[in-house]
PASEBA-1860 file (N, C-alpha, C; in nm, 3 decimals):
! residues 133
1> XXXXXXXX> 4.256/-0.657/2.184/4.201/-0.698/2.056/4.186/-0.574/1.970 ~ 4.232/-0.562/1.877/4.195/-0.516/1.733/4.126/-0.514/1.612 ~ 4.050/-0.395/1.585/3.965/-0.420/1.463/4.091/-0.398/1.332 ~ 4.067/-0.501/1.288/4.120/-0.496/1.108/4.039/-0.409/1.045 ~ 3.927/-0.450/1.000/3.788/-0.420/0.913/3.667/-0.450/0.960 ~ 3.577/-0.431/0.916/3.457/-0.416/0.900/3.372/-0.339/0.830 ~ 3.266/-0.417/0.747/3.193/-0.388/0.644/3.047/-0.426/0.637 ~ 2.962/-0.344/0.536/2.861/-0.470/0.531/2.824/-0.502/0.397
9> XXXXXXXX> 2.788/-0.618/0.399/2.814/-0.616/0.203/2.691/-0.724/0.176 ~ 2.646/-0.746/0.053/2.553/-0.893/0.000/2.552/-1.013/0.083 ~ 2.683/-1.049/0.029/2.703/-1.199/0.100/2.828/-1.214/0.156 ~ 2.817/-1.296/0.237/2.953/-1.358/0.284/2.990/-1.460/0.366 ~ 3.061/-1.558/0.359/3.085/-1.665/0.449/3.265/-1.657/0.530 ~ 3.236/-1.687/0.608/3.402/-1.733/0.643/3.418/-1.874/0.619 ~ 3.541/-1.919/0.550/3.571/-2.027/0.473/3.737/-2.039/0.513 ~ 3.779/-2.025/0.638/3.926/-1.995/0.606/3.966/-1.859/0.628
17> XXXXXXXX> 3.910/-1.813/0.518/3.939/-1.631/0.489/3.800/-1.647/0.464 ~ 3.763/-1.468/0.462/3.679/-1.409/0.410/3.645/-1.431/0.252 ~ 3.477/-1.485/0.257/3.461/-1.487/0.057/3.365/-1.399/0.101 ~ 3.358/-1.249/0.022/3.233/-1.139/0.024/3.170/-1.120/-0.113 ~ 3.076/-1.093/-0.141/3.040/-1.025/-0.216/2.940/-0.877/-0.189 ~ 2.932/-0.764/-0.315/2.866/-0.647/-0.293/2.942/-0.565/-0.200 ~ 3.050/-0.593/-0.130/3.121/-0.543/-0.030/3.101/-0.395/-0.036 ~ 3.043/-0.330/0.102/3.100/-0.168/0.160/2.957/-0.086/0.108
25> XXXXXXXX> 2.869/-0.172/0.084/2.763/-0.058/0.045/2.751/0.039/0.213 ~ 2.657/0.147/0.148/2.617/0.176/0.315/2.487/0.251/0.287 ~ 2.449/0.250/0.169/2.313/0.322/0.172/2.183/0.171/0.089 ~ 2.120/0.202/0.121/1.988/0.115/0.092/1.895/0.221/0.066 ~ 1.850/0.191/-0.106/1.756/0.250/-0.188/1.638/0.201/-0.197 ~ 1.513/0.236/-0.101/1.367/0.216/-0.094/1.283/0.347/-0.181 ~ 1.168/0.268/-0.294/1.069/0.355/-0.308/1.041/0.403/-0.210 ~ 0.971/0.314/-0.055/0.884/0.367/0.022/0.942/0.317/0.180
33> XXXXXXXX> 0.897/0.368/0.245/0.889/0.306/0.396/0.788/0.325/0.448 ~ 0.722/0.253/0.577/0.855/0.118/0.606/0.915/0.042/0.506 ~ 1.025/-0.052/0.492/1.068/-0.136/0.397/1.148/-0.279/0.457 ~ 1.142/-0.338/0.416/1.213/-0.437/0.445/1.322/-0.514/0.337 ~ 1.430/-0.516/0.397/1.584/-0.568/0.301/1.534/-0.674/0.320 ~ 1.555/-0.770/0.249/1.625/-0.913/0.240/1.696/-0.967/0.339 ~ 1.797/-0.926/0.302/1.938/-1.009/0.365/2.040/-0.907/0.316 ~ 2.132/-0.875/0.416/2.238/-0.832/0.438/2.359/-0.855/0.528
41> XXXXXXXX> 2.492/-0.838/0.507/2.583/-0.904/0.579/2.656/-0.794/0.682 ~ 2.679/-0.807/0.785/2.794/-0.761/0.886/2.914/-0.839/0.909 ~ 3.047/-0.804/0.812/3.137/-0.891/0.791/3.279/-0.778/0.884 ~ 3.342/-0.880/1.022/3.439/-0.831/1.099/3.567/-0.890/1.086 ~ 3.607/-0.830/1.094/3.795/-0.926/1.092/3.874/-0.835/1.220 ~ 3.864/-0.963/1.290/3.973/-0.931/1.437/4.131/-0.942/1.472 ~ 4.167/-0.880/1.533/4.347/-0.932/1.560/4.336/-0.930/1.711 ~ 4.393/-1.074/1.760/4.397/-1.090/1.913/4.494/-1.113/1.921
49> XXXXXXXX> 4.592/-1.084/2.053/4.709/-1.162/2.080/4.652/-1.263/2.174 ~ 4.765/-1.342/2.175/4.775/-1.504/2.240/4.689/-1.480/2.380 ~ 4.710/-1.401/2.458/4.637/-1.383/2.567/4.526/-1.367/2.569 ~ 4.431/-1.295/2.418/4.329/-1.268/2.440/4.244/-1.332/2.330 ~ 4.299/-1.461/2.317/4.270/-1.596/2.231/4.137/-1.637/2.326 ~ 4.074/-1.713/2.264/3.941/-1.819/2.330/3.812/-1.741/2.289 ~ 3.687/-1.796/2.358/3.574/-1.798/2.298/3.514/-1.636/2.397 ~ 3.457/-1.575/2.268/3.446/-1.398/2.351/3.288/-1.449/2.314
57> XXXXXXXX> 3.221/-1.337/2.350/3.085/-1.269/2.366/3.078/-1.181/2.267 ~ 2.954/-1.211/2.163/2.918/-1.059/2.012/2.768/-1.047/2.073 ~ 2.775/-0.906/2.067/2.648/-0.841/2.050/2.667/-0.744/1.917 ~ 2.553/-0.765/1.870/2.526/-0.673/1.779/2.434/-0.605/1.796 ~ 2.418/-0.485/1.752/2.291/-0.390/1.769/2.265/-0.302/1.618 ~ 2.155/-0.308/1.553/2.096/-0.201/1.503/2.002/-0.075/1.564 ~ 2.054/0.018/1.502/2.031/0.146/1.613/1.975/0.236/1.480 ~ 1.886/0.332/1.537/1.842/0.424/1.428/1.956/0.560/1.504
65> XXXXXXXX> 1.908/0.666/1.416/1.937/0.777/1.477/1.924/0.870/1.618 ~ 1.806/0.780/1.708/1.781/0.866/1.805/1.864/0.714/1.891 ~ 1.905/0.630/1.862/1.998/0.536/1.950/1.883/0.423/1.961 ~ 1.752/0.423/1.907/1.636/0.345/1.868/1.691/0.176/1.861 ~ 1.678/0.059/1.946/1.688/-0.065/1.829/1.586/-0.123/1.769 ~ 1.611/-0.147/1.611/1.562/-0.116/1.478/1.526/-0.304/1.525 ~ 1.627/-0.406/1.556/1.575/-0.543/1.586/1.628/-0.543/1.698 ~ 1.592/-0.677/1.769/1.609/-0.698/1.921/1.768/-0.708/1.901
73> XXXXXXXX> 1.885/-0.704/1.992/2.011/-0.726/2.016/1.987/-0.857/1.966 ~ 2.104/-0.883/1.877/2.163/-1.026/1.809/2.281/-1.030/1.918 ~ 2.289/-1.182/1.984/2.423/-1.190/2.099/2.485/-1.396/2.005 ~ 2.595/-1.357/2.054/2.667/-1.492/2.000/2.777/-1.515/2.078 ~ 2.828/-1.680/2.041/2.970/-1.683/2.060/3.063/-1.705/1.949 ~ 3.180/-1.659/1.965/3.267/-1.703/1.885/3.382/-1.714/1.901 ~ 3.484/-1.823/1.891/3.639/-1.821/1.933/3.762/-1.817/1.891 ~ 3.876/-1.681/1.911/3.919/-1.671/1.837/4.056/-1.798/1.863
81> XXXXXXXX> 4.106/-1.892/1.763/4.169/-1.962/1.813/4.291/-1.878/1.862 ~ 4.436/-1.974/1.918/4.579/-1.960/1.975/4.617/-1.975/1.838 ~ 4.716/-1.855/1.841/4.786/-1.878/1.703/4.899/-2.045/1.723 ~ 4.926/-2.094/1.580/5.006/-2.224/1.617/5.166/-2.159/1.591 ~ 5.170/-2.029/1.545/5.315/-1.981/1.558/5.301/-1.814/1.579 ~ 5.376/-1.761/1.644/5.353/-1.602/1.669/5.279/-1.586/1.765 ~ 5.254/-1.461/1.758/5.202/-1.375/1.880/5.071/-1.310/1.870 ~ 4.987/-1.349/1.778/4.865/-1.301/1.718/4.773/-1.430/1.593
89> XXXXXXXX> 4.636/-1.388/1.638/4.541/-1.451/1.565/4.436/-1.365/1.507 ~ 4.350/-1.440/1.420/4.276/-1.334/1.361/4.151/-1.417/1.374 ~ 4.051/-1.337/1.397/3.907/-1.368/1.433/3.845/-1.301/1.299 ~ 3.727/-1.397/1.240/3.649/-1.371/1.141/3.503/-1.386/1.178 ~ 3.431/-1.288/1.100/3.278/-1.267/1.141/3.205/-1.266/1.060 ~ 3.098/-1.312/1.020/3.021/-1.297/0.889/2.863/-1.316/0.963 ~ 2.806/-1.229/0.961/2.670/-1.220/1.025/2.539/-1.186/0.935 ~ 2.483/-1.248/0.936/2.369/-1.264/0.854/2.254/-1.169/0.912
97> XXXXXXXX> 2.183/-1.043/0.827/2.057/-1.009/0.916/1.980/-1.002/0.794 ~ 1.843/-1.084/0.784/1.728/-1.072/0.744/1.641/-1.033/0.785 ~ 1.559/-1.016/0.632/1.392/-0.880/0.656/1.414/-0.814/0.772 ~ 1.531/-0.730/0.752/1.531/-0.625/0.853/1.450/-0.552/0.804 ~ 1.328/-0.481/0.887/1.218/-0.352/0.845/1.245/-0.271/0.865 ~ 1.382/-0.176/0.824/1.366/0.000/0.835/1.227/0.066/0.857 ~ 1.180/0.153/0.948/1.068/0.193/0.967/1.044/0.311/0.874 ~ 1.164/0.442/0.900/1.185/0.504/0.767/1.306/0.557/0.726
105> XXXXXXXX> 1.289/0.665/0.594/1.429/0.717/0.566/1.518/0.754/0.682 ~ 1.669/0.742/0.680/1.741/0.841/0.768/1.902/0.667/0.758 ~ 1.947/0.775/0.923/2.039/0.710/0.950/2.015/0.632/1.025 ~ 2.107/0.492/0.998/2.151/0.380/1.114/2.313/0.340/1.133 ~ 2.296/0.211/1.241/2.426/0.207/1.215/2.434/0.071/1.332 ~ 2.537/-0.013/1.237/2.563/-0.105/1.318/2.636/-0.097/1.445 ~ 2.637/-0.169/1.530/2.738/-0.163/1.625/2.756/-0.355/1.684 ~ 2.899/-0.359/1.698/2.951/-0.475/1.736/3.048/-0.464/1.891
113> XXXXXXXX> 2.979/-0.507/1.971/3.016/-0.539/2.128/3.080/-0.658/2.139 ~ 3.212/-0.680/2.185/3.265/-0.752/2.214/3.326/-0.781/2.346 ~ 3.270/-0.843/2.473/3.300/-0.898/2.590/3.276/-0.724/2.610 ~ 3.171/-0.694/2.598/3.155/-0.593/2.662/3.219/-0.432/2.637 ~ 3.330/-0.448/2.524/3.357/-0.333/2.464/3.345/-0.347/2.316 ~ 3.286/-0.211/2.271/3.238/-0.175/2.130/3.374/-0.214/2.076 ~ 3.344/-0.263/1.914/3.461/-0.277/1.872/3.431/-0.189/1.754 ~ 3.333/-0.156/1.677/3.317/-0.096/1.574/3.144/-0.065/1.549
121> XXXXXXXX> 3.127/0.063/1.467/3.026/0.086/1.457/3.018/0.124/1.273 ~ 2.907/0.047/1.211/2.889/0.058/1.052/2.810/0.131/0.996 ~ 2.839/0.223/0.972/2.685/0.365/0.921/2.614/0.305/0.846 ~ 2.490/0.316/0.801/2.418/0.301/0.694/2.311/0.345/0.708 ~ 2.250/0.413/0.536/2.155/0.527/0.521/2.085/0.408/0.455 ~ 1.921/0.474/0.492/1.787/0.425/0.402/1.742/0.570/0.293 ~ 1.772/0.550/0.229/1.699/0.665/0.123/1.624/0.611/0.035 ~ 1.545/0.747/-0.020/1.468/0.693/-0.172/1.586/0.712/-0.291
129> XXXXX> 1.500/0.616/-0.378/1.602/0.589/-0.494/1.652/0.775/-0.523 ~ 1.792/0.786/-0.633/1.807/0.894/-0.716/1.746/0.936/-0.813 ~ 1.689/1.053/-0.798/1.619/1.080/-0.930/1.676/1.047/-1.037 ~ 1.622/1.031/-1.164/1.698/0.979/-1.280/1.674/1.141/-1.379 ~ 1.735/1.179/-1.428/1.703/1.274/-1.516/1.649/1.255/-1.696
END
């Protein structure tokens, strides 16, 4: 299996294909911390061949900088179908995480486990806003 992409962006559903919006931020601008986002998306796009078609295992993890998890492991299923012509299929992901509470500034970073091997990991910074001059 193969990672295409991965991002994390506003919104997003799988519909077929991917519909995103806000796509690829990676920093989140807090006055203060702790803080808590809203809602944010972890959006994956997979390539399997025929053999490694059917229903896999997602873990997700938010991790701070010292390898910390920020929420408990998110685990799922999902299946990538048999292609109906060729030698490859594509698996789509759109993951929803709310009022996540950053505790404080720094680095994180997503990570996506699949049947037990990482498939990708998504940086993202908490900072205070930019000064404005």
């Amino acid at each position: 299996m193969k990672l295409d992409f991965a991002f994390i962006c506003d919104y997003a559903e799988v519909a077929g294909k991917i519909n995103a919006l806000g796509i690829g931020f990676d920093t989140i601008y807090a006055p203060k911390v702790p803080c808590k986002h809203p809602s944010f998306f972890l959006v994956i796009q997979l390539r399997a061949t025929v053999v490694e078609a059917g229903e896999k295992n997602l873990e997700v993890r938010l991790i701070d900088e010292d390898g910390t998890d920020i929420i408990p492991a998110m685990k799922a299923k999902f299946t990538i179908q048999r292609p109906a012509v060729g030698t490859e299929s594509v698996g789509r992901i759109a993951l929803q995480l709310r009022n996540v509470e950053f505790p404080r500034y720094g680095s994180y970073s997503l990570h996506a486990v699949i049947e037990g091997q990482e498939m990708v990991r998504v940086p993202l910074r908490v900072s205070p806003p930019p000064q404005t001059k």
